[in-house]
C-alpha positions as a Markdown table, in Angstrom:
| # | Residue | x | y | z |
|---|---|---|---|---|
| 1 | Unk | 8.4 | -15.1 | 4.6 |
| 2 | Unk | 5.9 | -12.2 | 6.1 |
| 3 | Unk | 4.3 | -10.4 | 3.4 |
| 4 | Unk | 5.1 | -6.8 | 2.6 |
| 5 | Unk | 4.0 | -3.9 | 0.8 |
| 6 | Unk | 7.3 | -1.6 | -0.2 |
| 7 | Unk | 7.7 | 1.4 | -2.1 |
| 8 | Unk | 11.1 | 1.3 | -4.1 |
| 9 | Unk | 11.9 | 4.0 | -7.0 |
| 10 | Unk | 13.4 | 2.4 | -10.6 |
| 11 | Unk | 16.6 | 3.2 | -11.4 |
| 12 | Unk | 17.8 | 5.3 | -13.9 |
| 13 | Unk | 18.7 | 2.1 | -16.2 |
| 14 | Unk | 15.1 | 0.8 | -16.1 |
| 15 | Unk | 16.5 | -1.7 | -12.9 |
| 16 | Unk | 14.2 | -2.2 | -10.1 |
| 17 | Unk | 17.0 | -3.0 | -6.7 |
| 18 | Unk | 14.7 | -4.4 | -3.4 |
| 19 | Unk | 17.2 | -5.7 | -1.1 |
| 20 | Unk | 15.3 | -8.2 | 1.4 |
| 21 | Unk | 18.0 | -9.3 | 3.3 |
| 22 | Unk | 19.3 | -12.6 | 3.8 |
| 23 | Unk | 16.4 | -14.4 | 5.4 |
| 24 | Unk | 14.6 | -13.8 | 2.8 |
| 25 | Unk | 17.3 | -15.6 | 0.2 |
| 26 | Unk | 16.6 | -18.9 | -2.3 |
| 27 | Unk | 12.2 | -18.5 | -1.6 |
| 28 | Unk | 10.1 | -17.6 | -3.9 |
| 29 | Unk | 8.2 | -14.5 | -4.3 |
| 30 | Unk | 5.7 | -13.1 | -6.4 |
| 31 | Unk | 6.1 | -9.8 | -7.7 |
| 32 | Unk | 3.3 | -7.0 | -9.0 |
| 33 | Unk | 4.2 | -3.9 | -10.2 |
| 34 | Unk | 2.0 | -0.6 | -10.2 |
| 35 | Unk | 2.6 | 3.1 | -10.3 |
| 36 | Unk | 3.3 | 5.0 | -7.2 |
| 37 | Unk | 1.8 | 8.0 | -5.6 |
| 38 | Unk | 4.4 | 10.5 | -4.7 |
| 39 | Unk | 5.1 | 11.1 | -1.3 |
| 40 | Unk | 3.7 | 15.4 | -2.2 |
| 41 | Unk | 0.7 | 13.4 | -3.1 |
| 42 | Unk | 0.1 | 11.4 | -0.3 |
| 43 | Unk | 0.7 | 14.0 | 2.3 |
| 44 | Unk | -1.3 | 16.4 | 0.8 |
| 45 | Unk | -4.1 | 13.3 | 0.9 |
| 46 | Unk | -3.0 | 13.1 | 4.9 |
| 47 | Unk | -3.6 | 16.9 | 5.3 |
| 48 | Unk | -7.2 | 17.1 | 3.7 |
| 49 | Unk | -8.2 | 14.1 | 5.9 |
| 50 | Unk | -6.7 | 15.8 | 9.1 |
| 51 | Unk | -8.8 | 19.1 | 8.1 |
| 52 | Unk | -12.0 | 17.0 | 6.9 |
| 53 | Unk | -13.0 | 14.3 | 9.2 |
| 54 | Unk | -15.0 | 11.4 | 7.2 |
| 55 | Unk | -17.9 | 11.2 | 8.9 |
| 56 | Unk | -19.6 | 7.4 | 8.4 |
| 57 | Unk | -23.4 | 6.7 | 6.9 |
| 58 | Unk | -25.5 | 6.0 | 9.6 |
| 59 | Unk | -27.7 | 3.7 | 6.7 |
| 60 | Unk | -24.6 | 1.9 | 5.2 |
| 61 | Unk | -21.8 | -0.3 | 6.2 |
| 62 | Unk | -19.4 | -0.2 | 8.7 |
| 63 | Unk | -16.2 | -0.3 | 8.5 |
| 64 | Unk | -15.2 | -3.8 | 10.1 |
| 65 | Unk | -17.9 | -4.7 | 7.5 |
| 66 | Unk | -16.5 | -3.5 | 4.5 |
| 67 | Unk | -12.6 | -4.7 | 5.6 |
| 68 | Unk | -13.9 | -8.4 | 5.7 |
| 69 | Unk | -15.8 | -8.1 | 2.5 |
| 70 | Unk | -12.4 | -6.8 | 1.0 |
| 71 | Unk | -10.6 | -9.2 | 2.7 |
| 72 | Unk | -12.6 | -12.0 | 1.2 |
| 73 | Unk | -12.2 | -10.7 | -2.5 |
């Protein structure tokens, strides 16, 4: 099984529904559950980076450097 990252929304009676399809039936899984950011949110985060480019720290790490240290955690 391929590891994913999904956004689902909790039903009205408390159920959470993720179809994964058959390929995916009898394996185990491991589940962890944390609040969302809503979609308004998260384009109005895509916006302000569009408008503000982040410019990197000529003295600090770069960014293949911090991704392996976060990978490594």
């Amino acid at each position: 099984m391929t590891r994913m990252i999904l956004s689902a929304r909790v039903g009205a009676d408390g159920v959470l529904h993720v179809p994964l399809g058959q390929a995916e039936a009898n394996q185990e899984v491991r589940v962890t559950i944390e609040p969302g950011v809503p979609s308004s949110k998260v384009q109005e985060l895509l916006d302000d980076i569009a408008h503000h480019p982040f410019k990197a720290d000529p003295d600090g790490p770069s960014v293949v450097d911090m991704l392996r240290e976060d990978r490594n955690r």
